[in-house]
C-alpha positions in Angstrom: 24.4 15.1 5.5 20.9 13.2 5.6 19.1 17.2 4.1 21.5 16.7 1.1 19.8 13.2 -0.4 18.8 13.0 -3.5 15.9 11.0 -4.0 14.0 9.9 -7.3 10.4 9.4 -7.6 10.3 6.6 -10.9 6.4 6.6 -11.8 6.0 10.1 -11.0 2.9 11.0 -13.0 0.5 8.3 -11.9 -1.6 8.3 -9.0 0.3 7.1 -6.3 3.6 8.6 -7.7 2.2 12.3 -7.5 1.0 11.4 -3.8 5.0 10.3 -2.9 5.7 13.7 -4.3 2.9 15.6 -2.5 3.9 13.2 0.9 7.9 14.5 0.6 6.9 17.6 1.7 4.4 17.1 3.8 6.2 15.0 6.0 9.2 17.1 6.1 11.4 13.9 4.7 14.9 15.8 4.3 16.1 15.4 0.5 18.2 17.9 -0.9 16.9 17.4 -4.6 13.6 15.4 -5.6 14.0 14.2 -9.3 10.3 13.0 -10.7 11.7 10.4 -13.2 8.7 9.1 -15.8 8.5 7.0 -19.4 9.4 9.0 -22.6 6.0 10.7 -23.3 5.7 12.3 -19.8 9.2 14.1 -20.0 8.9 17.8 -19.7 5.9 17.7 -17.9 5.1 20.2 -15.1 4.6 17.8 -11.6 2.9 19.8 -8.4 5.9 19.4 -4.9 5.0 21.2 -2.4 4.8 25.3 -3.2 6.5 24.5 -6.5 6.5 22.3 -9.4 9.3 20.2 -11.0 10.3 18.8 -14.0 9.4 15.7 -15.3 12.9 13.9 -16.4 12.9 10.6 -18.5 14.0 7.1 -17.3 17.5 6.8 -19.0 20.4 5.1 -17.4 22.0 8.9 -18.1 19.6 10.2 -15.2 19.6 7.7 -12.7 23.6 8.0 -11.4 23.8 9.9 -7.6 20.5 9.0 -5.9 20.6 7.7 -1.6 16.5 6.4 -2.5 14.5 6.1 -5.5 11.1 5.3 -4.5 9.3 3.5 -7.3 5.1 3.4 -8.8 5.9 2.8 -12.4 4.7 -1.2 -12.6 6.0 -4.2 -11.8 8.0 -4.5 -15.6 9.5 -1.1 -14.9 10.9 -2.2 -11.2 12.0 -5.4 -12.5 14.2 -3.6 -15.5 15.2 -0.8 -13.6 15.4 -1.3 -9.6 18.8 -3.1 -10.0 19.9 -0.5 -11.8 19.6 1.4 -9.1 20.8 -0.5 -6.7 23.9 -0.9 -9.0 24.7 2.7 -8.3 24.1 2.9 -5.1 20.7 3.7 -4.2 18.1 2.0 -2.1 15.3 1.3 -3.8 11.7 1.1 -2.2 9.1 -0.8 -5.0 5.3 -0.5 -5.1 5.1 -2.8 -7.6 4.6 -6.8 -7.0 7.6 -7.4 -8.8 9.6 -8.2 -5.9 7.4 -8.8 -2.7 7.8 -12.4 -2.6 11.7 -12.8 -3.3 13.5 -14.5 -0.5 16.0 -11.9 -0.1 14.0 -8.8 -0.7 12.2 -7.7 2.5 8.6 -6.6 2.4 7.9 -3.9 5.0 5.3 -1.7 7.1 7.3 0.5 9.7 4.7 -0.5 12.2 5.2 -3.8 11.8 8.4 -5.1 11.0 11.5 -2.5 11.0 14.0 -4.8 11.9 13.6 -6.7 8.3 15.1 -3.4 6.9 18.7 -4.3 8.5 18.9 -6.9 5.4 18.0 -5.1 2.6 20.5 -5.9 -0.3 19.6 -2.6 -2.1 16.0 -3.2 -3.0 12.8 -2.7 -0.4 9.2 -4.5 -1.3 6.2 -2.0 -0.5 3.5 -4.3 0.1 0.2 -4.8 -1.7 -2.3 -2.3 -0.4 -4.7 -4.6 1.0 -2.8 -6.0 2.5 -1.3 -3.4 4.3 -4.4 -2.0 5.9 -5.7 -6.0 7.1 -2.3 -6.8 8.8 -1.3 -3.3 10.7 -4.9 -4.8 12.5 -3.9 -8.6 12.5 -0.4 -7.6 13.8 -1.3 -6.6 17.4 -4.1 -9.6 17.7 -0.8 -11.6 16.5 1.1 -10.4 19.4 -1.1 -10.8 21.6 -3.4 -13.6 21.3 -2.0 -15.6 18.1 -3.6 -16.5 14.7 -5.1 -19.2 13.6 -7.4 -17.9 10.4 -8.2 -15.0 8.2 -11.1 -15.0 5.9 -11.2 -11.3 4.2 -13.4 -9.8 1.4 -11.8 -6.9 0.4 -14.2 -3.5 -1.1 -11.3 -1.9 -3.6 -11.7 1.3 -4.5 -10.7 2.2 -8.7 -7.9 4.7 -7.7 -6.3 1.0 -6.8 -6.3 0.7 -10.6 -5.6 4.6 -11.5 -6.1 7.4 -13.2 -8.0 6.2 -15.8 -10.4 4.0 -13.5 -11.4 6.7 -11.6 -12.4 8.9 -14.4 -14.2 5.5 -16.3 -16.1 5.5 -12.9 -17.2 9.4 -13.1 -17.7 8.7 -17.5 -19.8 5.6 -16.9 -22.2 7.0 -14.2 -22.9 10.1 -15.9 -23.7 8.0 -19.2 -26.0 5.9 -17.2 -27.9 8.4 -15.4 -28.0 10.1 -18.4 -29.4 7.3 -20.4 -26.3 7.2 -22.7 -24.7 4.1 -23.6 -21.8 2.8 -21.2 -18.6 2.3 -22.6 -15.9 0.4 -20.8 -11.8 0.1 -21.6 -10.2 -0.2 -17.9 -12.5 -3.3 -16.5 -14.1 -5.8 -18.3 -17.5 -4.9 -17.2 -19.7 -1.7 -16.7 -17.9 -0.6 -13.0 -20.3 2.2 -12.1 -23.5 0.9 -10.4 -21.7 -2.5 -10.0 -19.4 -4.6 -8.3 -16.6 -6.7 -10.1 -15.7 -9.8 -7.9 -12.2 -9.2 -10.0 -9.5 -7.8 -9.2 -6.5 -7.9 -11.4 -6.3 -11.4 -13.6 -6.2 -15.1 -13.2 -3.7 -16.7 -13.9 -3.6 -20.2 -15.7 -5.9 -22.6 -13.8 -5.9 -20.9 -11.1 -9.5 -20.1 -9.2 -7.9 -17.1 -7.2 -7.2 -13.6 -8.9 -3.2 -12.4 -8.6 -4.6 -9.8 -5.8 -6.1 -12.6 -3.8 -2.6 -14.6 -4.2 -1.3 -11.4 -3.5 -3.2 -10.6 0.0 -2.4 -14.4 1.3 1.6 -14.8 0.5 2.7 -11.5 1.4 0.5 -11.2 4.7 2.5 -14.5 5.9 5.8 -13.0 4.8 5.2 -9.8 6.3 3.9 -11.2 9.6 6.4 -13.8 9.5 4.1 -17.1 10.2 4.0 -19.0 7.4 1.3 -21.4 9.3 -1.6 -18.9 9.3 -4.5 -20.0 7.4 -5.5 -17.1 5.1 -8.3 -16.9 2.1 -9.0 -14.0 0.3 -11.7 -12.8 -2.0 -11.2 -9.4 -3.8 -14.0 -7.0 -4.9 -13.6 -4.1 -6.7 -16.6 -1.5 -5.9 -17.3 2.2 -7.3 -15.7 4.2 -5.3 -12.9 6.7 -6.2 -11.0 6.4 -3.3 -10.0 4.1 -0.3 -10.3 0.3 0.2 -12.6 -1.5 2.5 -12.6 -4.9 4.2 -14.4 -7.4 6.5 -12.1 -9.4 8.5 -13.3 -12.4 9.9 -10.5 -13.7 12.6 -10.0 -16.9 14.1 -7.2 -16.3 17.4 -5.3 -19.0 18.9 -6.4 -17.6 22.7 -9.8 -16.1 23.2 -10.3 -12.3 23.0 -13.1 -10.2 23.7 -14.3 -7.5 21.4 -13.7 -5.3 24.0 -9.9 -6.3 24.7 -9.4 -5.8 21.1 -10.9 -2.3 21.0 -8.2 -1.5 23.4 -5.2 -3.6 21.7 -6.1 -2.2 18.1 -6.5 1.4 20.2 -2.9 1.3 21.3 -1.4 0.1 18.2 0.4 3.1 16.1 -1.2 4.2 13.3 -4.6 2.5 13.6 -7.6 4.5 14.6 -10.7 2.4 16.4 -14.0 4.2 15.2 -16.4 1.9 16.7 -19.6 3.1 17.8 -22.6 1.5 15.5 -25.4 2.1 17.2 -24.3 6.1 16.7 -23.4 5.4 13.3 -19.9 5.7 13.9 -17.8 3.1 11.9 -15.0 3.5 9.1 -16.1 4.4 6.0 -14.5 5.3 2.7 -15.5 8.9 2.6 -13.5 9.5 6.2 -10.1 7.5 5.7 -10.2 9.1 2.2 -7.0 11.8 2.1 -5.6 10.3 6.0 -3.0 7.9 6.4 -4.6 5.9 9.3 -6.2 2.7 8.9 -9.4 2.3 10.5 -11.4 -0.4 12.3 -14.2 -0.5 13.8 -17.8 -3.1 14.1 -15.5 -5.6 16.1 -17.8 -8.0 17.0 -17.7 -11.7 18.3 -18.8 -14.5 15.3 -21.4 -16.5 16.6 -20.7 -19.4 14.7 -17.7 -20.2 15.7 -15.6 -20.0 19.0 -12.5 -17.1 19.3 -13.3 -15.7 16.3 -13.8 -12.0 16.1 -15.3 -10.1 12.7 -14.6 -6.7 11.9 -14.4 -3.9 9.4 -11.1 -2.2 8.4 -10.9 1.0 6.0 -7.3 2.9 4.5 -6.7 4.9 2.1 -4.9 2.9 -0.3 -3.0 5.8 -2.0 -1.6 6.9 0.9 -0.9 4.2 3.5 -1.5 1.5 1.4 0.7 2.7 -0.8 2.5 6.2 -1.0 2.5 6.7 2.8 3.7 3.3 3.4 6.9 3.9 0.6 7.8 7.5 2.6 7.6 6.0 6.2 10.2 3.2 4.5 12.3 6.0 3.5 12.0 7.7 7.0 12.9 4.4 8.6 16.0 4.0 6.6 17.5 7.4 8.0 16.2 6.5 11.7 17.7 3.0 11.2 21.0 4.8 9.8 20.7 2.8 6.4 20.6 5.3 3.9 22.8 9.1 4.3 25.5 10.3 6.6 24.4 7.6 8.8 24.8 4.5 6.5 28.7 4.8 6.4 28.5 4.9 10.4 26.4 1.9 10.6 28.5 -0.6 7.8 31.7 0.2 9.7 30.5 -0.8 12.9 
């Protein structure tokens, strides 16, 4: 029965992991048991779900036997040890991590966008990057409609991207500096409050793009499935605790008015168009902050350059861009009968 599954959280005490928990509930997913699964020094720990709290069980091979889904936040070496474990036993695995976005036979999915991929899943499921995310649930009906030719995107990140601990360096290093104490720094390389870092994660050997930037180009192809799309990122990382922000710039195949892609974007599930400048209404931070949405919004035409549309897309990137994302996986699975009651139905067809 799909209300008996039994589904792990691995990651459980980080940020994104305790918003999968908090997300469980909310949504109503049906699980029969929800086992938060963390590293050796968070056993025992108490973990907020719903109206009650559970325990926090380590990540031994002992505990992992019995799960349908084991939704994963716990890094990319974690996944990469224990996500065919998993699968070994019989579980589907969906992975926040980058460990496996980009293999050929993993599929890398947003519900919205492409369901279908689901179908071939070979025990493990990619969650895509969060940036990512948020820019193509807004390319994806543009796609559909008009075609792609180019992306340029500047991404604003927030530090709950980076966790915990970045958000409370943020709320340490601002007080020190209105203060007038000295500024100490451990998470980032640089001071983070009262400036901008155009670095996000590292960069790797000879390479002038950061891992995120690689990140936001490969997977957008994969997920949208044209590999032809010409895509350049830049990644920022700004102080803010919470959601990501990003200007667009979009190059279409066939000509589209701002207006016709108020009411494409409009119509498309799961994106809100907040769009009224001259009132002061566009997406900001502050808003998508705690709502799984992604916003758009100061759609405008680029005046340099012919079918080209620039605009401004907000998320919440531990919830959509990550967390929310993982759970609608998990909710697709059952609709698609993969995982539960259903799965047995759907392999003996």
């Amino acid at each position: 029965m799909a209300d008996g599954l039994r589904v792990a959280v691995v990651g459980a005490t980080g940020a994104v992991g305790s918003t999968m928990l908090e997300l469980l509930t909310e949504r109503g997913f049906p699980a029969g048991e929800v086992v938060p699964l963390a590293s050796k020094r968070s056993a025992g720990r108490q973990v907020a779900f719903g109206d009650r709290e559970l325990e926090v069980r380590e990540l031994t091979d002992s505990q992992i036997e019995g799960f349908d889904i084991a939704i994963f936040s716990a890094g990319g070496s974690v996944s990469r040890e224990w996500a065919p474990r998993f699968a070994k036993t019989g579980a589907i695995v969906i992975d926040n991590s980058s460990a496996w976005r980009m293999e050929p036979d993993v599929p890398l999915i947003v519900p919205e966008i492409n369901p279908e991929a689901t179908d071939g899943h070979k025990g493990i499921i990619a969650n895509p990057n969060c940036s990512t995310i948020q820019m193509v649930m807004v390319l994806k009906p543009l796609l559909d409609a008009v075609g792609l030719e180019r992306v340029i995107v500047s991404t604003y990140q927030s530090t709950s991207g980076t966790g915990h601990n970045a958000v409370q360096e943020l709320k340490t290093q601002a007080q020190a500096v209105l203060e007038g104490d000295a500024v100490k720094q451990d998470v980032y390389p640089h001071q983070i409050a009262f400036n901008i870092l155009p670095q996000v994660e590292v960069f790797a050997d000879g390479d002038d793009y950061t891992t995120e930037e690689r990140k936001m180009m490969a997977e957008t192809r994969k997920i949208l499935g044209e590999d032809e799309i010409a895509i350049s990122a830049t990644c920022v990382r700004v102080p803010v605790y919470n959601a990501h922000s990003e200007s667009v710039n979009v190059e279409t195949t066939k000509d589209l008015s701002p207006e016709s892609a108020r009411e494409l974007l409009g119509e498309f599930p799961g994106v809100t168009v907040v769009d009224d400048p001259a009132a002061g209404r566009y997406p900001m931070a502050v808003d998508a902050a705690g709502r799984d949405d992604v916003f758009v919004g100061r759609i405008r035409r680029d005046p340099s350059h012919e079918r080209t549309l620039n605009m401004w897309i907000v998320s919440d990137n531990l919830r959509k861009g990550a967390a929310t994302n993982a759970v609608q996986v998990a909710e697709l699975l059952l609709e698609r009968g993969l995982v539960g009651s259903g799965a047995k139905a759907t392999a003996n067809r």
